[in-house]
N, C-alpha and C positions, 0 to 999 in steps of 0.2 A: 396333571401331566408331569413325567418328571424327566428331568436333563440329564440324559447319560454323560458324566465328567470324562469319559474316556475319551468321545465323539469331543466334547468340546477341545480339548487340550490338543486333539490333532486338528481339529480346525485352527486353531491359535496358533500350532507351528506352521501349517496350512498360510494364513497369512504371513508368520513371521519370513518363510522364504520369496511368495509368491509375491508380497506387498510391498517388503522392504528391500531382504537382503539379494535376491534373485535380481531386481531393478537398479538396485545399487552399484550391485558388479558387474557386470550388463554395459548399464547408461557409463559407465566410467572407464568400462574399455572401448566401446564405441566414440567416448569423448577423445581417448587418445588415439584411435585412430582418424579422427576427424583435423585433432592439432596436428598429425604428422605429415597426414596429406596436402593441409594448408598452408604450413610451413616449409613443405619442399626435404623436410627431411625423412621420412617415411621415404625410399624409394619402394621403385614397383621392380627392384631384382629380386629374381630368382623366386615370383609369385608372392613374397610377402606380402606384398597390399591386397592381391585375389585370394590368399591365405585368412587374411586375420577379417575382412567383408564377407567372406564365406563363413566364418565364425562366428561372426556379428549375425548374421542371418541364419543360422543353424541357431544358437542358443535364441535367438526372440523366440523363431518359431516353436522352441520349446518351450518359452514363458507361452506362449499363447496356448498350447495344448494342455497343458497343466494348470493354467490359470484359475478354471473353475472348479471351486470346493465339491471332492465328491466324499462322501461317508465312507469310503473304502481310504482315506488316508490315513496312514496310522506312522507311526516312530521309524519303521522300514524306510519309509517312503519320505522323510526328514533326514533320516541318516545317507541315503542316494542323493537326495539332493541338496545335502553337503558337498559330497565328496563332487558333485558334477559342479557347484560352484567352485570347488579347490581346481577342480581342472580345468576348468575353463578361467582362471587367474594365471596357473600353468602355459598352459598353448600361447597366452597373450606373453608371458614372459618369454619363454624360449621362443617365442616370434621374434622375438626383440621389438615388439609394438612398445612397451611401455618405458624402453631408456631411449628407443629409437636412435641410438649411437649401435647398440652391438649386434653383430652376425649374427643371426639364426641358429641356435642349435636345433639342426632339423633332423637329429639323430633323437634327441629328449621331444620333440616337438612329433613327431612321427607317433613314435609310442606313447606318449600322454591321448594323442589324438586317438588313434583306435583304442586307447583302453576309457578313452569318453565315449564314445561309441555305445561301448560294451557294458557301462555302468545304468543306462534305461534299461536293455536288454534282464541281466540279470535282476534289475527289482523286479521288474515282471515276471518273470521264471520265480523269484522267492513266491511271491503270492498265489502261486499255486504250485507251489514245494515243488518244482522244476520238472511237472507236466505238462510237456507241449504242448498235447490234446485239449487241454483246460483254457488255454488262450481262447480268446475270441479272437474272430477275424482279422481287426483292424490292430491289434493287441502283435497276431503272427505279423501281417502286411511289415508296420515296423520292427518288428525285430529283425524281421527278413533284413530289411534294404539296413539296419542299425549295422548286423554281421558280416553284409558286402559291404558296405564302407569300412568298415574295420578290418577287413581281407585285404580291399585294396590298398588302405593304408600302411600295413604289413609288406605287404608286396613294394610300396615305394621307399622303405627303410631298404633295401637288398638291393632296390632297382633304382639308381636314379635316375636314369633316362627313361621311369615309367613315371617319375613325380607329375610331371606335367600332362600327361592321360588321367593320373591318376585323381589332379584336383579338377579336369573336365568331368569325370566321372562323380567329383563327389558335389557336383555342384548338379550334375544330372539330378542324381538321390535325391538333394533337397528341395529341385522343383517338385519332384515325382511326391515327395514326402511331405510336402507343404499342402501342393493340392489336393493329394489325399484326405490330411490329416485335419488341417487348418482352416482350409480354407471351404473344407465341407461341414 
């Protein structure tokens, strides 16, 4: 029997995200949201703390769905989940979670946030050269609610008296998206 090197080398990136580096950036923005809460300097204006908790719970749930090694990972799919670790480092900074002194830039924090949205979306459109038809069900399901969350976050950069609809709405998505995805 012999070991195709291609399969192993993306399992090994496979773990390198899923075992290390995905947990590491993860657990260490959940830790500073945990120290800000504690210490009273995290406040709860203007949704920052239902912000960066909705974030905290949006990215697990994406370690949990990707968690298990499938043969379809390849270099694509290490290269996405780079860039969704760089942005999801992003959102926690222009949150202001990680100096927990400065304001929110919610104009940089808006648009990191739907172009995190959009960066699942598109690996899965690469892997079938961007035929929608070719999705599977569960593949379309989220990409659907991926592209309305990234609408309505669109829509709260222009609107800001929709920000507050808009993180009811995206907290709807990730029950909807959890129990969909995760939890079945």
């Amino acid at each position: 029997m012999t070991v195709n090197p291609t399969c192993m080398k993306n399992k090994k990136l496979h773990h390198l995200i899923y075992s290390l580096l995905y947990p590491a950036v993860l657990g260490t923005l959940i830790m500073f949201i945990l120290l800000g809460a504690s210490k009273g300097v995290l406040p709860w204006f203007r949704f920052r703390f239902f912000y960066a908790c909705f974030l905290a719970l949006y990215f697990s749930s994406q370690h949990i769905q990707n968690f298990e090694y499938t043969s379809e990972y390849n270099g694509w799919d290490f290269f996405f989940d780079i860039l969704e670790l760089i942005g999801m480092f992003f959102l926690f900074h222009f949150l202001g979670i990680m100096d927990q002194i400065s304001e929110p830039n919610w104009l940089y924090f808006y648009i990191t946030l739907a172009v995190s949205f959009l960066i699942p979306v598109f690996g899965r459109l690469l892997k079938v050269n961007f035929n929608w038809s070719k999705l599977d069900e569960n593949k379309k399901t989220l990409s659907l609610l991926s592209m309305t969350a990234a609408g309505f976050t669109v829509i709260s950069i222009f609107c800001v008296d929709f920000r507050e609809a808009a993180l009811v709405f995206l907290y709807l998505i990730f029950f909807y998206y959890a129990r969909y995805n995760v939890l079945n």
